[in-house]
NUBAKOL-121925 format. One line per 10 residues: number of its first residue (from 1); their letters; for each residue x, y, z of N, C-alpha, C. Coordinates in Angstrom, 1 decimal. Example, Ala and Ser with C-alpha at 12.3 -4.5 7.8 and 13.67 -1.06 7.14 Angstrom:
1	AS	13.2,-5.7,7.8,12.3,-4.5,7.8,13.2,-3.3,7.8 ~ 12.8,-2.2,7.1,13.7,-1.1,7.1,12.9,0.0,7.9 $
This chain:
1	XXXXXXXXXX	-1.9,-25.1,0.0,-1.9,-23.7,-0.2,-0.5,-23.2,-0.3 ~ -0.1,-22.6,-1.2,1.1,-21.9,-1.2,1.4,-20.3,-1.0 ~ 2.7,-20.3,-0.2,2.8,-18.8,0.5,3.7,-18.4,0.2 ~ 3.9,-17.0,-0.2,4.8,-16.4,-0.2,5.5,-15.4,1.1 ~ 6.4,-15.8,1.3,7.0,-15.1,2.4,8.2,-13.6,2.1 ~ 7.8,-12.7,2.0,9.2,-11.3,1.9,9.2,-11.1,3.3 ~ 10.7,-11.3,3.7,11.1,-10.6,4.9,12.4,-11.0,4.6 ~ 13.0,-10.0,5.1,14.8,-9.8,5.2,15.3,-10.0,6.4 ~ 15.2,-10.4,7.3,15.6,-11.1,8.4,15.5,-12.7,8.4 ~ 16.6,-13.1,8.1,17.1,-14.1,7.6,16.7,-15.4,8.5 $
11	XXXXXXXXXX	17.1,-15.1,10.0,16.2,-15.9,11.0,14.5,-15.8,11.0 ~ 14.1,-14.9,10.9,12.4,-14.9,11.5,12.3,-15.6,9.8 ~ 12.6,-15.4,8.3,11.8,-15.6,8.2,12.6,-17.4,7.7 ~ 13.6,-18.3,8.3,13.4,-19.5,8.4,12.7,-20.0,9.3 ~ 12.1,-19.6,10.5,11.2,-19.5,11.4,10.0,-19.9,10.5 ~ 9.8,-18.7,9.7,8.3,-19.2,8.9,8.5,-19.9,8.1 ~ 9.3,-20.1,7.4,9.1,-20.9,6.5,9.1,-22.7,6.9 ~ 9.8,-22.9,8.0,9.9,-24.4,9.1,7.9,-24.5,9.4 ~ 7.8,-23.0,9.9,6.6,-23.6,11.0,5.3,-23.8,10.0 ~ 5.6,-22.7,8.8,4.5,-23.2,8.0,4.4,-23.9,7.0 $
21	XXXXXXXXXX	5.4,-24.5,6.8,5.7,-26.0,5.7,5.0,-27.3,7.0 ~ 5.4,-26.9,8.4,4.8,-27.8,9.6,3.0,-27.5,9.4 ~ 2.8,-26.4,8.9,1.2,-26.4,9.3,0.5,-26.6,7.7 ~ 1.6,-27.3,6.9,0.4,-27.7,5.7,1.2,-26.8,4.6 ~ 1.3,-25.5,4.4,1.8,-24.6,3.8,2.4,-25.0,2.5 ~ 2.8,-24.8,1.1,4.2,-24.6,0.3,4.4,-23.3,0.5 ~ 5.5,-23.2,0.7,6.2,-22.0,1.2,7.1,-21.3,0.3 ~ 7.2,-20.2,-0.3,8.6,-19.6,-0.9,8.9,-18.8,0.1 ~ 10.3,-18.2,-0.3,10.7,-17.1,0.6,11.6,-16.0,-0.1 ~ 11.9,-15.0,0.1,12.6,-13.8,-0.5,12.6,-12.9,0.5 $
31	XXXXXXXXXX	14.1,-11.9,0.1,14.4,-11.2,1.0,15.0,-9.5,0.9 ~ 14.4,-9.7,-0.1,14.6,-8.7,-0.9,13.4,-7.7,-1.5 ~ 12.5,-6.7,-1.4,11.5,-6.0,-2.3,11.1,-6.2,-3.0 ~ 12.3,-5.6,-4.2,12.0,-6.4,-5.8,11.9,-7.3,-5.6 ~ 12.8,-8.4,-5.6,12.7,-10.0,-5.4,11.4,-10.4,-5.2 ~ 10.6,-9.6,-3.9,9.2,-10.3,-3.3,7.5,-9.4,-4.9 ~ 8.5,-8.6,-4.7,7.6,-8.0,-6.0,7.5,-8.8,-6.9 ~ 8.8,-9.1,-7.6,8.5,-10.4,-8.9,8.0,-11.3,-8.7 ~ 8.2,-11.8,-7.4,7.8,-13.2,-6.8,6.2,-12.9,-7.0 ~ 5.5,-12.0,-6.7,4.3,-12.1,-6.0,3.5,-11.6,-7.7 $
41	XXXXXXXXXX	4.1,-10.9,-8.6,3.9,-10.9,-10.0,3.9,-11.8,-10.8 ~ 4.9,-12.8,-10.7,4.6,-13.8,-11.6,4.1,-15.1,-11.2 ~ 4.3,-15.3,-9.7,4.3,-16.5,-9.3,2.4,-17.0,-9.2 ~ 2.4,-18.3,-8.7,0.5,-18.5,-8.8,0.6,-18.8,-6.3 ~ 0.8,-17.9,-5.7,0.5,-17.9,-4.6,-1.3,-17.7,-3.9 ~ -1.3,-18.8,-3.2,-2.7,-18.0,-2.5,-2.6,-16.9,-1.9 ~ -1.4,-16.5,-1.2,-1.3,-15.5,-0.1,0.1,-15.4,-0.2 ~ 0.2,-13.7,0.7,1.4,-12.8,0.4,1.5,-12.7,2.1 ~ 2.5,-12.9,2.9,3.0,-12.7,4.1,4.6,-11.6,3.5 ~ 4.6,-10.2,3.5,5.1,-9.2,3.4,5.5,-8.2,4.4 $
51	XXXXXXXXXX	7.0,-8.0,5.2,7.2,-7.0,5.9,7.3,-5.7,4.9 ~ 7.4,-4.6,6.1,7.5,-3.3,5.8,8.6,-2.9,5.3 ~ 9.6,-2.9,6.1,10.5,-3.0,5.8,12.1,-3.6,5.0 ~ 11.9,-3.5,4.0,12.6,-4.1,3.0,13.8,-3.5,2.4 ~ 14.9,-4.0,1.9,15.6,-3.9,1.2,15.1,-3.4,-0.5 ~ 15.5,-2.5,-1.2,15.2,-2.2,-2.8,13.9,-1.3,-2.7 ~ 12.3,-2.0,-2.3,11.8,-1.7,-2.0,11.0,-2.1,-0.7 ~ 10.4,-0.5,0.0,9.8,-1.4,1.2,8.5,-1.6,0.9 ~ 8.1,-2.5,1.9,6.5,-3.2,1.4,5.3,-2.1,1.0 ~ 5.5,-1.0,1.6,4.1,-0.4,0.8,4.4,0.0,-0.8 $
61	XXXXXXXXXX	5.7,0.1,-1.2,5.4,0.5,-2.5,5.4,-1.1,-3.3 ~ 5.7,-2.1,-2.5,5.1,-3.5,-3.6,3.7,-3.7,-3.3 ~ 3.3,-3.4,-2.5,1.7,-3.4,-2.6,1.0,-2.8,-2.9 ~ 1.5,-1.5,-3.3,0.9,-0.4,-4.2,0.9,-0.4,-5.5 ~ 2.4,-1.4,-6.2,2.3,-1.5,-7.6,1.9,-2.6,-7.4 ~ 1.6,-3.9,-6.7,0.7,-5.0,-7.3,-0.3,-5.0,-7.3 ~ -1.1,-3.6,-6.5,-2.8,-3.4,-6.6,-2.8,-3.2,-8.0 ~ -1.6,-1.6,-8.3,-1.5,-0.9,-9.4,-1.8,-1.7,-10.6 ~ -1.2,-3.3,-10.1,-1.1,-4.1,-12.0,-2.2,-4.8,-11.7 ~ -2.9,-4.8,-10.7,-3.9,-5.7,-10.8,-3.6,-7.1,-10.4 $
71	XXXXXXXXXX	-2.5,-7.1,-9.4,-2.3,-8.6,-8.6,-3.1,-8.6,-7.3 ~ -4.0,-9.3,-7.4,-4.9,-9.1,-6.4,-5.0,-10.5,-5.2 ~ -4.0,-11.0,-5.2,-3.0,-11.9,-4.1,-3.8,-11.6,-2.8 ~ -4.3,-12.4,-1.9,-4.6,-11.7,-0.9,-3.1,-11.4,-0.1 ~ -2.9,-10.1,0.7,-1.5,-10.1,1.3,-1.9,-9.6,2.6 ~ -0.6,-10.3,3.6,-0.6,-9.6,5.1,0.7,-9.1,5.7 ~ 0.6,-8.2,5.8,1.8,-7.3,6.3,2.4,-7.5,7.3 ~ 3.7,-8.2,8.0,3.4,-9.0,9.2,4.9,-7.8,9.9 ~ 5.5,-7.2,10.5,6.1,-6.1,10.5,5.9,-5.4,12.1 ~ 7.6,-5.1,12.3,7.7,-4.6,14.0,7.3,-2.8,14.0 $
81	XXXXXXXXXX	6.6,-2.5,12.8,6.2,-0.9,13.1,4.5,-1.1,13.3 ~ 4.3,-0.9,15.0,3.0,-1.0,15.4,2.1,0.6,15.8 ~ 2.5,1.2,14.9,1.6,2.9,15.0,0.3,2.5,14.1 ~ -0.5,2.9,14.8,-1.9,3.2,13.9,-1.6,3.8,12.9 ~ -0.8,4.6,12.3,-0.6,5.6,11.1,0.1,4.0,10.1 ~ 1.2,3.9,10.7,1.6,2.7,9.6,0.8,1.9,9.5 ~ -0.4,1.0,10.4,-1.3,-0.1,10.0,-2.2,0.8,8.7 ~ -2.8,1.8,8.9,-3.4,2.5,8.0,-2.6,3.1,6.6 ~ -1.5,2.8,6.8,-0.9,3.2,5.5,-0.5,1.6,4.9 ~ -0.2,0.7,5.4,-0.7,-0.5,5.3,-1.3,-1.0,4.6 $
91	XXXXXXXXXX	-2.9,-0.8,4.9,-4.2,-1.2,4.4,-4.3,-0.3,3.1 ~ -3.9,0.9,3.3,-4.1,1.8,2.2,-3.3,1.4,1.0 ~ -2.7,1.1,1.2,-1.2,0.6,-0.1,-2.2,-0.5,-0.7 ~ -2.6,-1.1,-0.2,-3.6,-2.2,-0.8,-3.5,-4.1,0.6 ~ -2.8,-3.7,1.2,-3.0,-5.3,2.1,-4.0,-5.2,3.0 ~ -4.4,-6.4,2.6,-5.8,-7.3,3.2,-6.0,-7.6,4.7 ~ -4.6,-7.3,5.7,-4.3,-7.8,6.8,-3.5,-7.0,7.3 ~ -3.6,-7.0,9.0,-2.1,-6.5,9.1,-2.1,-7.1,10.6 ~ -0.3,-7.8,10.6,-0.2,-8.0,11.9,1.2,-7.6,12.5 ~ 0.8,-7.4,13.7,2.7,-6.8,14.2,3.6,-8.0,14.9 $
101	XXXXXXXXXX	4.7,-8.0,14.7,5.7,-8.3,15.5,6.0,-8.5,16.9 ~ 6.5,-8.7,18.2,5.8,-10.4,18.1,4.2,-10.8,17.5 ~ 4.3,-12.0,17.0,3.0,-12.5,16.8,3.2,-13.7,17.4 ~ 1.4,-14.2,17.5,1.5,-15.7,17.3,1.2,-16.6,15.8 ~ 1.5,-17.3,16.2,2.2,-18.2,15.2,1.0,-18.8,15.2 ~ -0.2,-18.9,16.1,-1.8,-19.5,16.0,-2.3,-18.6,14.7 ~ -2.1,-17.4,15.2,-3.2,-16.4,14.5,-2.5,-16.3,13.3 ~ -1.3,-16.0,13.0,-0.8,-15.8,11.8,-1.4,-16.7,10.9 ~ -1.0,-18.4,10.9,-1.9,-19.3,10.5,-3.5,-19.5,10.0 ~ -4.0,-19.0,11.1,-5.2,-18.5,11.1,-5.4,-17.5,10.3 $
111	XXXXXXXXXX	-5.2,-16.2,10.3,-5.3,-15.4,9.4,-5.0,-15.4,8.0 ~ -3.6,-16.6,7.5,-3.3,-16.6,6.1,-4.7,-17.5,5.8 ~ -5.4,-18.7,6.2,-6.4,-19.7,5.9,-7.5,-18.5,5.9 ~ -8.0,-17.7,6.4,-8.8,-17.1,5.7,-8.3,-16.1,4.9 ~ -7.3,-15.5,4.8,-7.2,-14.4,3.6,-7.8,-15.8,1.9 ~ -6.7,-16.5,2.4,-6.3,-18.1,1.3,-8.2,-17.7,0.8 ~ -9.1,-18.4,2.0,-10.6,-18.7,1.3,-11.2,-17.2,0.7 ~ -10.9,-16.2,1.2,-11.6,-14.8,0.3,-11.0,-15.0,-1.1 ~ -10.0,-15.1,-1.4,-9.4,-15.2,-2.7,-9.1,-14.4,-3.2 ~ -8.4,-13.5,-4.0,-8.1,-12.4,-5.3,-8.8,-12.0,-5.4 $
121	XXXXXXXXXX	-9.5,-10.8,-4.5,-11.1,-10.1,-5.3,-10.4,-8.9,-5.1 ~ -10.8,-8.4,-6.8,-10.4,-6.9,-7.3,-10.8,-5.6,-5.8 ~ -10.4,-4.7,-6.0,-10.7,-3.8,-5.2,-12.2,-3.1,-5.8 ~ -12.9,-1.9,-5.3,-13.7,-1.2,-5.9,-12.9,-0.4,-7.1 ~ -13.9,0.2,-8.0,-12.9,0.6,-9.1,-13.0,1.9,-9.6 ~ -13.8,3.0,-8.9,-14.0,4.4,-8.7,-13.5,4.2,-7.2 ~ -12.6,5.6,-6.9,-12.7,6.4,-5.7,-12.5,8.0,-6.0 ~ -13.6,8.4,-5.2,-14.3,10.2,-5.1,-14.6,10.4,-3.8 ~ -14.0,12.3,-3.8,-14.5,12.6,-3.1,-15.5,13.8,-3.8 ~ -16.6,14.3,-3.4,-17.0,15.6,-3.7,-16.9,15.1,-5.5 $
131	XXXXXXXXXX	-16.6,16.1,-6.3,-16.6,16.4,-7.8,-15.4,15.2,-8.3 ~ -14.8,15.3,-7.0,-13.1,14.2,-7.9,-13.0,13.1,-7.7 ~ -12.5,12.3,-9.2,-13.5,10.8,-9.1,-11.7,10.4,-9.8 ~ -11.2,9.3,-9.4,-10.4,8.9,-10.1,-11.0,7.0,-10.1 ~ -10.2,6.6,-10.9,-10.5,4.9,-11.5,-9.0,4.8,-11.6 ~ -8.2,3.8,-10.5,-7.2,3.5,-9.7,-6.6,2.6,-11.1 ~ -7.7,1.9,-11.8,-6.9,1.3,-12.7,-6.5,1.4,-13.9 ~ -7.4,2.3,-14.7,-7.5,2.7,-15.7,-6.1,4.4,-15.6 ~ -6.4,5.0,-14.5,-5.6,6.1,-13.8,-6.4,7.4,-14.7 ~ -7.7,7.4,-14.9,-8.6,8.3,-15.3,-8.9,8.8,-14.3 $
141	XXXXXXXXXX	-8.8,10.3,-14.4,-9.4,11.3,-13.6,-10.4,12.5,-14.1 ~ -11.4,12.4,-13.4,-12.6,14.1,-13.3,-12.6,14.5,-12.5 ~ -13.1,16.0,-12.7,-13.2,16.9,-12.1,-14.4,17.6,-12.0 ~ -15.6,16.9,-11.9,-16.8,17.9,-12.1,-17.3,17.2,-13.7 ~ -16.9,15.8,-13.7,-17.2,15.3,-14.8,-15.6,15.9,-16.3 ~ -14.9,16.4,-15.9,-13.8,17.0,-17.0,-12.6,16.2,-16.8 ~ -12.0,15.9,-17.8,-10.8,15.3,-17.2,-10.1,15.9,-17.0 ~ -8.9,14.7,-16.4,-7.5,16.0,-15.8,-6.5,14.7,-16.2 ~ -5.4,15.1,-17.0,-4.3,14.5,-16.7,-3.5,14.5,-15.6 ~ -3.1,13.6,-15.1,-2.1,12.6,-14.6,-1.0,12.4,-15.1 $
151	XXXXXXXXXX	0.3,12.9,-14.2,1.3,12.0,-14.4,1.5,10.9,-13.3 ~ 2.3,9.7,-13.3,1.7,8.3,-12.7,2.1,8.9,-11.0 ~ 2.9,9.5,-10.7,3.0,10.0,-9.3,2.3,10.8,-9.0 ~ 1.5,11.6,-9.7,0.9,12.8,-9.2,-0.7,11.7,-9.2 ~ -1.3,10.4,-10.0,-2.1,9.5,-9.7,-1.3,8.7,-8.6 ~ -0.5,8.7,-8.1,-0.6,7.9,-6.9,-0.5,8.5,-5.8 ~ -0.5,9.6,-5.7,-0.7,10.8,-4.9,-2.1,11.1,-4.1 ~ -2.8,11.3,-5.6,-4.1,11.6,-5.6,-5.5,10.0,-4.9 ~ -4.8,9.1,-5.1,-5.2,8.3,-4.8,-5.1,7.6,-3.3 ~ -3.7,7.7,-2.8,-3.9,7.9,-1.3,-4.5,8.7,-0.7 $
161	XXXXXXXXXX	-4.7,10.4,-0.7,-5.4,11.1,-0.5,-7.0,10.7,-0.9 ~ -7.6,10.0,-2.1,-9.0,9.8,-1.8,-9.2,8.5,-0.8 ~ -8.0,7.6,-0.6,-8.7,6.5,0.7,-8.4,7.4,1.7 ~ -7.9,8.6,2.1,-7.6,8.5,3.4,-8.5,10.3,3.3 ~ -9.7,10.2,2.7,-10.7,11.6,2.5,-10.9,12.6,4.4 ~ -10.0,13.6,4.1,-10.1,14.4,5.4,-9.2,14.4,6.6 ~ -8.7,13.1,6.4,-7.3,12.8,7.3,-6.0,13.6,6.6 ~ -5.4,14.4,7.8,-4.0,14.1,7.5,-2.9,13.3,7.2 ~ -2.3,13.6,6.6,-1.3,12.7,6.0,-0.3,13.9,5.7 ~ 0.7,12.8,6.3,2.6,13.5,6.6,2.9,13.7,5.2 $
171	XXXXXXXXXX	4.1,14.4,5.2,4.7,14.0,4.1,5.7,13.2,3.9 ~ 5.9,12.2,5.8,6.7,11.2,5.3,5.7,10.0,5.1 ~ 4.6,10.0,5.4,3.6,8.9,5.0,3.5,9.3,3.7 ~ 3.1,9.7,2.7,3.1,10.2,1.1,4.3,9.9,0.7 ~ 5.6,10.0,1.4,6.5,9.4,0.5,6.5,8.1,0.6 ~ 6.2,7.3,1.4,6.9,6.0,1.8,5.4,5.2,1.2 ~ 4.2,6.0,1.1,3.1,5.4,0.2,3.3,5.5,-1.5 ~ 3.9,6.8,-1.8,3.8,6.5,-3.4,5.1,6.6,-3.6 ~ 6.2,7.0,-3.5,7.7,6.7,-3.5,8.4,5.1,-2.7 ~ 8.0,4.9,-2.0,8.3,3.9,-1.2,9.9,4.3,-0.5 $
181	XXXXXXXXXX	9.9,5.3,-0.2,10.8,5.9,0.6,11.0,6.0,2.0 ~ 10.8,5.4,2.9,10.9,5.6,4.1,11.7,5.8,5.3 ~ 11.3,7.3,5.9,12.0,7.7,6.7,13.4,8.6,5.7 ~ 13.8,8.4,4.5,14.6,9.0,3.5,15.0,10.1,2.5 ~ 13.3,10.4,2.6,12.9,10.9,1.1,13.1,12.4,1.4 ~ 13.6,13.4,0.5,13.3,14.5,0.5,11.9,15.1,0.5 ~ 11.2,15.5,1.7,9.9,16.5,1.8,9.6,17.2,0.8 ~ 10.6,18.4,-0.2,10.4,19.2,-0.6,9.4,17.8,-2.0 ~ 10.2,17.2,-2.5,9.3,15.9,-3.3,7.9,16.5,-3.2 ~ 7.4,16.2,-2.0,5.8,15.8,-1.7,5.4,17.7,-1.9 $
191	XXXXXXXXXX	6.4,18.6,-1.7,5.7,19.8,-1.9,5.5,20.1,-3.7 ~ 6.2,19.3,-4.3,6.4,19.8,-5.7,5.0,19.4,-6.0 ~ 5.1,17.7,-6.1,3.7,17.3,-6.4,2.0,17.4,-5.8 ~ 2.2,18.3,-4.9,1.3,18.9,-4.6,0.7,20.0,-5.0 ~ 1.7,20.9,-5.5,1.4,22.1,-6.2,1.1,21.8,-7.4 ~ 1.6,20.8,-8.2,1.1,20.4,-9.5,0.2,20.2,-9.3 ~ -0.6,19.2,-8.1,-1.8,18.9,-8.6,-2.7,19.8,-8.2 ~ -3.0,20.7,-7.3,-3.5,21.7,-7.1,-4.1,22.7,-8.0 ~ -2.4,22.8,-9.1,-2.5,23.3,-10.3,-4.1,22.9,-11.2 ~ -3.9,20.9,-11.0,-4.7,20.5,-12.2,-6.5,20.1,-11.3 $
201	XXXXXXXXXX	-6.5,20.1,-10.0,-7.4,19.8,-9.9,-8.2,20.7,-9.0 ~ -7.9,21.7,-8.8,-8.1,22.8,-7.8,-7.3,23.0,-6.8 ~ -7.1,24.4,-6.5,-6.2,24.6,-5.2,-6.8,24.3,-4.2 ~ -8.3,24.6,-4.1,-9.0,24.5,-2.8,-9.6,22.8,-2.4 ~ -8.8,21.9,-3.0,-9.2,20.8,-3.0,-7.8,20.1,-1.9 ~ -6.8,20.3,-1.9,-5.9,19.7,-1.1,-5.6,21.2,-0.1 ~ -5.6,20.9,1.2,-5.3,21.8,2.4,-3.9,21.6,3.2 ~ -3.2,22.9,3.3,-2.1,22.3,4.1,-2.6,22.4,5.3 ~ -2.4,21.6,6.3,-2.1,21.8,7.5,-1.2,22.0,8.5 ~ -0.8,23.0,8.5,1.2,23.5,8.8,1.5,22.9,9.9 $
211	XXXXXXXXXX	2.3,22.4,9.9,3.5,21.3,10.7,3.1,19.9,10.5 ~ 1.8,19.5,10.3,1.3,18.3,9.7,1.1,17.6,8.7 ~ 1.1,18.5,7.7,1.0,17.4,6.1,-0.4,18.0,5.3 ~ -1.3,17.2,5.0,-1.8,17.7,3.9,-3.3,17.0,4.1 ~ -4.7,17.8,3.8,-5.9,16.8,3.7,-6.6,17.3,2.7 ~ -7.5,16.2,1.9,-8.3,16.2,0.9,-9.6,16.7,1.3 ~ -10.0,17.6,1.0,-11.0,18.7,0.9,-12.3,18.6,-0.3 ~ -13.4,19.0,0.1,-14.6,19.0,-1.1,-15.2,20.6,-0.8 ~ -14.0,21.1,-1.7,-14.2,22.9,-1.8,-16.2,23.3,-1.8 ~ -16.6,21.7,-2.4,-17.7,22.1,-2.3,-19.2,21.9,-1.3 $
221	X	-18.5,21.4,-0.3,-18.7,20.9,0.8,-19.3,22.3,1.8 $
């Protein structure tokens, strides 16, 4: 079985790479975003072991553009940020797993051997709420059956918002999910593209919730 490993801590991840070349594994490693992006693009891995926190890019926007190309790797996010908001933004980017910092080195193991046996299975390929249907891959959107153009940020926008239907979401979660900005990004960003889409898909369909961020609404609800 072969693994890819991204993490930029240069000890933890010789750590993994020793203990799981010890438990059977072929192992690569990268320490870098990009780097783990190409790697995980071109290369033929069963499994993706990916921190959050990265150099170039951090892990949710390479798992957002490898859903995006259709690399369907199974991946586990293995990472010292343990908030329920970040495991769910996590999962949401597109990874299969998630585990925090300390771990064990049993279950880690354990958990790559089953991601390994599920295999590369595509995601579903409609997500809607109410009238608004987008197709994550194609980046086609309706509205009551009508289309609506998309520009590719304002579809990765809209698409976090349909997995996470009725939840709030920050605007530093929105950046660090479709910018891959974290903890960095100018706010005003997520206000621009929100108004745009508002513009194209109805106002009464995204809600602010002042001091909090933003939730996906079914005006016709």
């Amino acid at each position: 079985m072969r693994v890819l490993v991204v993490e930029d801590d240069v000890r933890l991840a010789e750590v993994l790479h020793a203990g799981l070349r010890a438990e059977g594994f072929d192992v690569d490693v990268v320490h870098d975003g990009l780097d783990g992006y190409w790697q995980a693009r071109e290369g033929a891995h069963d499994v993706i072991v990916l921190d959050i926190l990265l150099p170039s890019m951090t892990g949710y926007a390479v798992a957002t553009r490898l859903r995006a190309e259709k690399v369907w790797t199974p991946l586990l996010m293995l990472t010292a940020k343990d908030g329920e908001y970040d495991e769910a933004d996590g999962l949401d980017a597109g990874a299969d797993d998630y585990l925090r910092k300390p771990f064990s080195f049993v279950v880690l193991t354990a958990r790559l051997r089953a991601l390994a046996r599920r295999g590369a299975t595509p995601r579903p390929r409609l997500l809607s709420h109410g009238a608004l249907v987008l197709d994550p891959e194609s980046g086609e959107c309706t509205v009551g059956g009508g289309p609506v153009t998309l520009q590719p940020r304002e579809r990765a926008l809209i698409e976090v918002m349909l997995r996470n239907p009725g939840r709030v979401l920050s605007k530093d979660r929105l950046l660090a999910a479709v910018w891959g900005l974290d903890g960095a990004g100018d706010p005003n960003l997520v206000e621009v593209y929100v108004s745009s889409l508002r513009r194209k898909i109805g106002a009464g369909r995204i809600a602010t919730v002042r001091g909090l961020g933003y939730r996906l609404l079914d005006p016709d609800d």
